[in-house]
LUMKE-617227 format. One record per residue: chain; residue in three letters; x, y, z of N, C-alpha, C, O in turn. Coordinates in steps of 0.1 Angstrom, whole numbers, padded with zeros to 4 digits. Example, Ala and Ser with C-alpha at 12.3 -4.5 7.8 and 13.67 -1.06 7.14 Angstrom:
# residues 2
A|ALA|0132|-0057|0078|0123|-0045|0078|0132|-0033|0078|0142|-0033|0085 .
A|SER|0128|-0022|0071|0137|-0011|0071|0129|0000|0079|0134|0011|0080 .
//
This chain:
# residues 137
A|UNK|0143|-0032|0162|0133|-0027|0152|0125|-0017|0159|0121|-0018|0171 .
A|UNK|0123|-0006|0153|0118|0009|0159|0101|0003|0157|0097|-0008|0152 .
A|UNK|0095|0017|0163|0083|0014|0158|0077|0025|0147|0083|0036|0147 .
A|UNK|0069|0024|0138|0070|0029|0128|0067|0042|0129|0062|0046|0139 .
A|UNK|0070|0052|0119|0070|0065|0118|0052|0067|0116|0047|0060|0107 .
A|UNK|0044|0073|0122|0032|0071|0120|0025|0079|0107|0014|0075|0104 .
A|UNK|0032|0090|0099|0027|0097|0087|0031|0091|0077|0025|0095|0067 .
A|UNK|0043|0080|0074|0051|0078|0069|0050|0064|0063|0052|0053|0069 .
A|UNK|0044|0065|0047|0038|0054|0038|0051|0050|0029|0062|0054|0026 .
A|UNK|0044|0042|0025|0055|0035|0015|0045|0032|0002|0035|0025|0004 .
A|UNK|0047|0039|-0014|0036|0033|-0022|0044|0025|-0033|0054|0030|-0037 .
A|UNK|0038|0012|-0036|0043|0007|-0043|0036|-0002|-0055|0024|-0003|-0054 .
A|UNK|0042|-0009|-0066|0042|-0010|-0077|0049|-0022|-0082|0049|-0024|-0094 .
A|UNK|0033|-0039|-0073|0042|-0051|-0077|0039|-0052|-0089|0031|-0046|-0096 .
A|UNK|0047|-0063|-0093|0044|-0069|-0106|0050|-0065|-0114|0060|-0060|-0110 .
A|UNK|0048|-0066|-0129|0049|-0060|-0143|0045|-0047|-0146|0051|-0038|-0153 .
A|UNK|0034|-0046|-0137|0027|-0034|-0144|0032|-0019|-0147|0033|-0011|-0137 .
A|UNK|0035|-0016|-0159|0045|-0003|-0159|0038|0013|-0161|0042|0023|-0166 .
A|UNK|0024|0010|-0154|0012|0025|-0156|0014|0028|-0138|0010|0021|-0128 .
A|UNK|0020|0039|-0137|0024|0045|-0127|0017|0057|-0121|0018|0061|-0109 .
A|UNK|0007|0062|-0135|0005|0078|-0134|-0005|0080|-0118|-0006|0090|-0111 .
A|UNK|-0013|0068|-0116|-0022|0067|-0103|-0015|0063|-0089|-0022|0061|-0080 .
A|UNK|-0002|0060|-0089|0005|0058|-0080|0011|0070|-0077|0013|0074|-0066 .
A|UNK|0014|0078|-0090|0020|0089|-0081|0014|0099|-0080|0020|0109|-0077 .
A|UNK|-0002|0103|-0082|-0007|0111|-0079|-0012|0105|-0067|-0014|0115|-0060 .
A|UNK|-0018|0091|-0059|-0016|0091|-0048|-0007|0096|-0040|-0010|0104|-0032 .
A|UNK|0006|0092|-0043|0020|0097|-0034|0021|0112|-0033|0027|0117|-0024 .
A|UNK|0013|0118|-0043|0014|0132|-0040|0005|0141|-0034|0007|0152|-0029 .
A|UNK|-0010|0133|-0034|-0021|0133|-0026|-0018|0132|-0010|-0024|0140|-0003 .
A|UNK|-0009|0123|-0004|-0006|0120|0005|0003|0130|0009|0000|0135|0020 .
A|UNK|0016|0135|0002|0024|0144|0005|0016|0160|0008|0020|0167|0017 .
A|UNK|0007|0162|0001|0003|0173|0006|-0009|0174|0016|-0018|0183|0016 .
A|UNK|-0009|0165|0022|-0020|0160|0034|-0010|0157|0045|-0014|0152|0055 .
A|UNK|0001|0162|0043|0015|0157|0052|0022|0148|0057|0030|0150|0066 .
A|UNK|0017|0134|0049|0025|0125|0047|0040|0124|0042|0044|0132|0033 .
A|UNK|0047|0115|0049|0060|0112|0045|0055|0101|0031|0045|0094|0032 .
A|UNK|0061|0102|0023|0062|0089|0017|0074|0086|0006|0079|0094|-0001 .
A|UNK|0075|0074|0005|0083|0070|0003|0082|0059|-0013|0076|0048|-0011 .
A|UNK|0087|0062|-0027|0081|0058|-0038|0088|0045|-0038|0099|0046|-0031 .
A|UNK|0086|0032|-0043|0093|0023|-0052|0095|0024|-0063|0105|0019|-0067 .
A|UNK|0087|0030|-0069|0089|0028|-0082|0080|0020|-0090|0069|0018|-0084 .
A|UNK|0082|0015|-0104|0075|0007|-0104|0083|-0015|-0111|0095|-0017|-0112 .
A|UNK|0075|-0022|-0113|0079|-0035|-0114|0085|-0040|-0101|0095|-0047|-0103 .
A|UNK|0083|-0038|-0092|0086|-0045|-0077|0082|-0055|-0074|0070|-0056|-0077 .
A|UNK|0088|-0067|-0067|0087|-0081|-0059|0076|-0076|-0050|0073|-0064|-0049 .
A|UNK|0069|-0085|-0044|0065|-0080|-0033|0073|-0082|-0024|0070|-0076|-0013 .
A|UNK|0086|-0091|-0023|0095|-0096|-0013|0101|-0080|-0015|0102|-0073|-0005 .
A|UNK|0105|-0076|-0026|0116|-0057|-0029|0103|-0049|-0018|0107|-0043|-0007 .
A|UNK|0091|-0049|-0023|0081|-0042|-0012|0085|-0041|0002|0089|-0033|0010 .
A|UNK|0082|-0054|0001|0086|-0056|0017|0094|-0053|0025|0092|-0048|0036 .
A|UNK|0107|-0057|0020|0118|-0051|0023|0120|-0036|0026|0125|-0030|0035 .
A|UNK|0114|-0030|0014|0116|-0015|0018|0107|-0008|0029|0111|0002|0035 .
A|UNK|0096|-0014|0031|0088|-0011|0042|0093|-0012|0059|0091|-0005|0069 .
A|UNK|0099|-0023|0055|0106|-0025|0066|0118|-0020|0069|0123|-0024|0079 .
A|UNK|0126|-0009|0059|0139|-0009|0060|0134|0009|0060|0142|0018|0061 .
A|UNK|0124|0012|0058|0123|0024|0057|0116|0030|0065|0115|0042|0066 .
A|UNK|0103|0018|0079|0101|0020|0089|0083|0026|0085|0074|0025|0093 .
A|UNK|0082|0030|0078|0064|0030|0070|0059|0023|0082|0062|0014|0090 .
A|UNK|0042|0038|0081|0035|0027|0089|0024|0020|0082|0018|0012|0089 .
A|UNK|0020|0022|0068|0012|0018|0058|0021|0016|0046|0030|0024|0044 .
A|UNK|0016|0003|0037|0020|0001|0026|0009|0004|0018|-0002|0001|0023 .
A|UNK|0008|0010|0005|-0003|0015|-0003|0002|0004|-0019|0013|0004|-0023 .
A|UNK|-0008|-0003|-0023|-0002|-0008|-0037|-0008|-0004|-0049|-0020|0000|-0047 .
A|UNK|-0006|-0002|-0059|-0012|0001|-0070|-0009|-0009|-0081|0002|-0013|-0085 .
A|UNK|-0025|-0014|-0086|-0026|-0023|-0097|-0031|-0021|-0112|-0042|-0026|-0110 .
A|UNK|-0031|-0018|-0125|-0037|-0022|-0136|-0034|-0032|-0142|-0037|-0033|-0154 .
A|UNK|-0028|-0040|-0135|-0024|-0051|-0151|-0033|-0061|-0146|-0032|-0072|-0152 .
A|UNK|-0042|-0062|-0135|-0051|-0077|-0136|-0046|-0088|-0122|-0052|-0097|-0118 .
A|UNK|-0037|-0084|-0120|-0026|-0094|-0111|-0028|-0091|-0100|-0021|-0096|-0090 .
A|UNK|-0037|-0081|-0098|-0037|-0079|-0078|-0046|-0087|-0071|-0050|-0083|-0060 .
A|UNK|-0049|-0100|-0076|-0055|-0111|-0069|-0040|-0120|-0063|-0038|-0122|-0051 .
A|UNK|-0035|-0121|-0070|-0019|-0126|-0067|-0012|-0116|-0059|-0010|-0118|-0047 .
A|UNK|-0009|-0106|-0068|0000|-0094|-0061|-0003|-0091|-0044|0003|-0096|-0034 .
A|UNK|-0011|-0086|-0044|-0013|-0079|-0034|-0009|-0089|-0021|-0001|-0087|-0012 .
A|UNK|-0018|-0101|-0022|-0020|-0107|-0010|-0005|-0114|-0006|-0002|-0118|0005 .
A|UNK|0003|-0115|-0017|0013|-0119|-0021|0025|-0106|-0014|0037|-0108|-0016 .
A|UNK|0023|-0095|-0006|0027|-0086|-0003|0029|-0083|0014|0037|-0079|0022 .
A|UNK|0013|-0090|0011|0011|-0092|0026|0019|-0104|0035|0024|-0104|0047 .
A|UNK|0016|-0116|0024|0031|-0124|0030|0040|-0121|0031|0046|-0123|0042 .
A|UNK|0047|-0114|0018|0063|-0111|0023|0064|-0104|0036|0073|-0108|0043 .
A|UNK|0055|-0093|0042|0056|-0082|0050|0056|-0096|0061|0066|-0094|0068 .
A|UNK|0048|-0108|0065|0050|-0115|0077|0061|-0124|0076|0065|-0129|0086 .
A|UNK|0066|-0127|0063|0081|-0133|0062|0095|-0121|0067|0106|-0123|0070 .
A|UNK|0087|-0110|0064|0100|-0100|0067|0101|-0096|0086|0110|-0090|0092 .
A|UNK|0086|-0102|0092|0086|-0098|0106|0079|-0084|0105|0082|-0074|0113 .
A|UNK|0072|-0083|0098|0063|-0070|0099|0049|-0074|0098|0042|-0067|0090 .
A|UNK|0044|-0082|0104|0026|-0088|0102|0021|-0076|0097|0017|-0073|0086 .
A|UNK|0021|-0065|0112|0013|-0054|0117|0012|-0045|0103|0002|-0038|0101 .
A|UNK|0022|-0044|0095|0020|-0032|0084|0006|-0031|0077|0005|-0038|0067 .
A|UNK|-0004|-0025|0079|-0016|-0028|0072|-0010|-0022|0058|-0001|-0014|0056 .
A|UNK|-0019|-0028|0050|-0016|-0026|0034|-0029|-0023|0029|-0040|-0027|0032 .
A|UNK|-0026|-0012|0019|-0042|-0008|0009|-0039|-0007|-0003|-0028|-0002|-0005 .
A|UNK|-0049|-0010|-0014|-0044|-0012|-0025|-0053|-0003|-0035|-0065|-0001|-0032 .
A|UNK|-0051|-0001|-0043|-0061|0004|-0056|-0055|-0001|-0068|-0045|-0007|-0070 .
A|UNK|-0062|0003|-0073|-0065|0004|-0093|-0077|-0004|-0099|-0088|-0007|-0094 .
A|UNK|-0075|-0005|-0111|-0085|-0008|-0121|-0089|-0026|-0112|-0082|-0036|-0115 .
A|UNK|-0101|-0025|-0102|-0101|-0039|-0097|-0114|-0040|-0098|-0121|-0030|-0098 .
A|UNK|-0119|-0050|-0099|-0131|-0058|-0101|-0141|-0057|-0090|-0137|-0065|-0081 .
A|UNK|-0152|-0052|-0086|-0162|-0053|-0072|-0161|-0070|-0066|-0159|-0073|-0054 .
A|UNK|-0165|-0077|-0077|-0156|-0093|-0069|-0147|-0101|-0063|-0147|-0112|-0057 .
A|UNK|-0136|-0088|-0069|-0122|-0093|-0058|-0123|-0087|-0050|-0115|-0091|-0041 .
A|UNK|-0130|-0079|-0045|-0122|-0068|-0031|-0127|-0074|-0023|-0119|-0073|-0013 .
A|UNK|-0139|-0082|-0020|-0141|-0093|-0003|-0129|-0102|-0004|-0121|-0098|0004 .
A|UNK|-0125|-0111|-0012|-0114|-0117|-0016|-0105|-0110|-0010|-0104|-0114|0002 .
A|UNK|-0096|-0098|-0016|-0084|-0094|-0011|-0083|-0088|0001|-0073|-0087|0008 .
A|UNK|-0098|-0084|0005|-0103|-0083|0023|-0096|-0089|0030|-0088|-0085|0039 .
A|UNK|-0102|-0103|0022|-0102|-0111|0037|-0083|-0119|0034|-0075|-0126|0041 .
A|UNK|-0084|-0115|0023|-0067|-0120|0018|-0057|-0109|0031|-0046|-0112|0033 .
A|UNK|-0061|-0099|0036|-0055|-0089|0043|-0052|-0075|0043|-0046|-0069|0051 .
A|UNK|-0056|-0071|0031|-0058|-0059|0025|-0068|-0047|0027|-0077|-0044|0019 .
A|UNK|-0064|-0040|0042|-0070|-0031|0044|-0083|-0023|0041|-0094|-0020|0047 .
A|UNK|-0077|-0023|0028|-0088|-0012|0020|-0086|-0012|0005|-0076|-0016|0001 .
A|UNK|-0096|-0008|-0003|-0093|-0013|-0014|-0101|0001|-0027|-0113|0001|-0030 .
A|UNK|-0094|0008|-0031|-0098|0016|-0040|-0097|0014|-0054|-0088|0009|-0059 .
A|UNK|-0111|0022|-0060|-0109|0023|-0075|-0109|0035|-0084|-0108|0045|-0078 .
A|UNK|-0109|0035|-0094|-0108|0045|-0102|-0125|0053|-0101|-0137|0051|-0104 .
A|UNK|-0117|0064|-0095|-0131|0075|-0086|-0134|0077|-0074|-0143|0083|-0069 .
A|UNK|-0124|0069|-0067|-0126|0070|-0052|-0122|0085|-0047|-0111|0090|-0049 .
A|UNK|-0131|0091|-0042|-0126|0106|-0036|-0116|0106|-0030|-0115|0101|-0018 .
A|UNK|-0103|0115|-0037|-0091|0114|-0026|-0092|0117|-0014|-0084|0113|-0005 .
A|UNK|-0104|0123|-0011|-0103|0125|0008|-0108|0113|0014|-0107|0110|0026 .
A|UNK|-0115|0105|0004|-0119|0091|0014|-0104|0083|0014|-0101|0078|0025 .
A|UNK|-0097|0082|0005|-0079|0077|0003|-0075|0083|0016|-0078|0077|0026 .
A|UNK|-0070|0093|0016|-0067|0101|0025|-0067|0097|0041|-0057|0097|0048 .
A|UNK|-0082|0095|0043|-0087|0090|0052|-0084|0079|0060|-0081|0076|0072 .
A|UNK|-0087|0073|0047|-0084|0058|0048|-0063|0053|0055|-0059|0044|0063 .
A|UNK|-0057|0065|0046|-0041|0057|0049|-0039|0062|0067|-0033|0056|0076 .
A|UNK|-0049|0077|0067|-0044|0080|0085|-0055|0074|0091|-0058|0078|0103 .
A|UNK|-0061|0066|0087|-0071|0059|0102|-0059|0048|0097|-0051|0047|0107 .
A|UNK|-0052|0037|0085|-0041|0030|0088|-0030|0036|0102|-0027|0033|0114 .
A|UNK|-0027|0047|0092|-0011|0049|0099|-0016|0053|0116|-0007|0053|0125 .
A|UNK|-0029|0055|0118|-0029|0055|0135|-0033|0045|0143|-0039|0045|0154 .
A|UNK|-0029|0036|0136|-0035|0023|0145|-0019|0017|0147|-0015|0007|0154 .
A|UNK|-0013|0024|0139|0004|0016|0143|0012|0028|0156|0010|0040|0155 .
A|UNK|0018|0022|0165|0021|0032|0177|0031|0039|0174|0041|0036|0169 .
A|UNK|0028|0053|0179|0039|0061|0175|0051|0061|0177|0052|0057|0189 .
A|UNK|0060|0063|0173|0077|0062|0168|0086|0070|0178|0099|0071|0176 .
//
């Protein structure tokens, strides 16, 4: 197992939820900040997450949620990533989420946690203070 590509995210899309349009304007926020990244798509396992994170070598996983379920989802991502042998992947998540869950998903292992209005340069920010805390490739 290499160590990870340090620009190079993975954004993903557990669950049901089929509203994508804030996932890929992340992914493309990132891309033109010179990020690698890498899409899932959307309706993913967090185990399919996982998997690709690890098979595609990412040094951050980014999730995106509207459907309600990122109290489940998310932290639910974070396990797979230590069932898959990837503890270290830090993970950050957004969407339409509640100011009550985010200590919750905190401390569930979730990085960082954005909502609808977060300044892309604090996003931004946020995935390369992630992706530099994993050692370069």
């Amino acid at each position: 197992m290499g160590t990870a590509q340090r620009n190079r995210v993975l954004i993903g899309k557990p669950g049901l939820d089929g509203h994508d349009r804030g996932a890929k304007f992340i992914a493309q926020a990132l891309r033109d900040a010179g990020f690698e990244v890498v899409y899932t798509g959307i309706r993913r396992s967090p185990e399919e997450i996982a998997a690709a994170a690890v098979q595609e070598d990412v040094a951050a996983v980014g999730l995106s949620s509207l459907s309600g379920a990122h109290m489940r989802l998310f932290p639910a991502v974070v396990e797979a990533l230590k069932k898959a042998g990837a503890p270290d992947i830090p993970v950050l998540g957004g969407g339409v989420i509640p100011e009550e869950d985010i200590v919750a998903l905190k401390e569930a292992g979730i990085v960082e946690i954005f909502t609808p209005g977060t300044p892309i340069d604090t996003i931004i920010s946020a995935y390369r203070a992630a992706c530099e805390k994993q050692p370069p490739g």
